[in-house]
C-alpha positions as CSV (number, residue, x, y, z in Angstrom):
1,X,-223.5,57.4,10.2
2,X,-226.3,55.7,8.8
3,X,-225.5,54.0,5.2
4,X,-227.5,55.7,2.2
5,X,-229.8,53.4,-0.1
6,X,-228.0,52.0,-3.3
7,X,-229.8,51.7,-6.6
8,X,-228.3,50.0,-9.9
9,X,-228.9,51.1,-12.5
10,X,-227.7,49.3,-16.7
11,X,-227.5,51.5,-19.8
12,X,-228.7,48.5,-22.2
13,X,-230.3,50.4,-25.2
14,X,-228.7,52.6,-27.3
15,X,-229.5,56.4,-27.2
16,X,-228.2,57.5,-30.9
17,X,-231.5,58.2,-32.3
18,X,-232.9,60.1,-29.5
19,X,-233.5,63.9,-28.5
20,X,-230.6,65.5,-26.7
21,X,-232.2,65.9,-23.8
22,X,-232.1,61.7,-23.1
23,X,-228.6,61.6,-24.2
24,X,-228.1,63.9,-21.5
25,X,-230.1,62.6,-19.0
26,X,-227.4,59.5,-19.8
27,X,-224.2,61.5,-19.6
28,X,-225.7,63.1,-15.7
29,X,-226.3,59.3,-14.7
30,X,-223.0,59.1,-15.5
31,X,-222.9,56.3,-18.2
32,X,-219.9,56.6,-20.5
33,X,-220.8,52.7,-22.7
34,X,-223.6,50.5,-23.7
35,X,-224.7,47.9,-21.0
36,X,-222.6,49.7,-18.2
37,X,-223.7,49.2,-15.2
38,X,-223.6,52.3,-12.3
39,X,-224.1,52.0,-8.5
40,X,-226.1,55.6,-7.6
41,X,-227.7,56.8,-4.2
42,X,-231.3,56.4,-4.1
43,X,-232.9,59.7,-4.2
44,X,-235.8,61.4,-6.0
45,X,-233.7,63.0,-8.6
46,X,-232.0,59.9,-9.5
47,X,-235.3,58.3,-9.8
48,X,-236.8,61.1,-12.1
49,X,-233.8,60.7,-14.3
50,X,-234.4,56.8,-14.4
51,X,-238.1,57.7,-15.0
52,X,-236.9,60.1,-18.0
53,X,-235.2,57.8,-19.8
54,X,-237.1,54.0,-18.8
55,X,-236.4,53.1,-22.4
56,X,-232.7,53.4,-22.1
57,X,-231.8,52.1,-18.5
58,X,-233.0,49.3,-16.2
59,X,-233.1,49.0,-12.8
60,X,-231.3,46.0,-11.2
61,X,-231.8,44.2,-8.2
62,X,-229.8,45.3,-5.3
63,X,-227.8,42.9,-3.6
64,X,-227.7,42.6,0.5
């Protein structure tokens, strides 16, 4: 079984003043606090969340 790419991802900005579709986008990438950081397989629809919400989250540099 072939291991699936990783991407990390950290919540570092606050979403309180934003629409509710960002704050939602948020909640599906599974962030629960500020500057959390979330392991997530690398697929498209990850990425287009990620690319929803750049101002929000940052993408880390995978180890290994």
């Amino acid at each position: 079984m072939a291991a699936s790419k990783k991407i990390r991802i950290q919540y570092y900005r606050s979403a309180i003043a934003t629409p509710t579709r960002h704050k939602l986008v948020i909640k599906g990438l599974g962030f629960t606090r500020l500057n959390q950081i979330v392991e997530r397989e690398d697929t498209e629809s990850i990425r287009g969340m990620v690319k929803a919400v750049p101002h929000l989250v940052r993408i880390l540099e995978t180890r290994g």
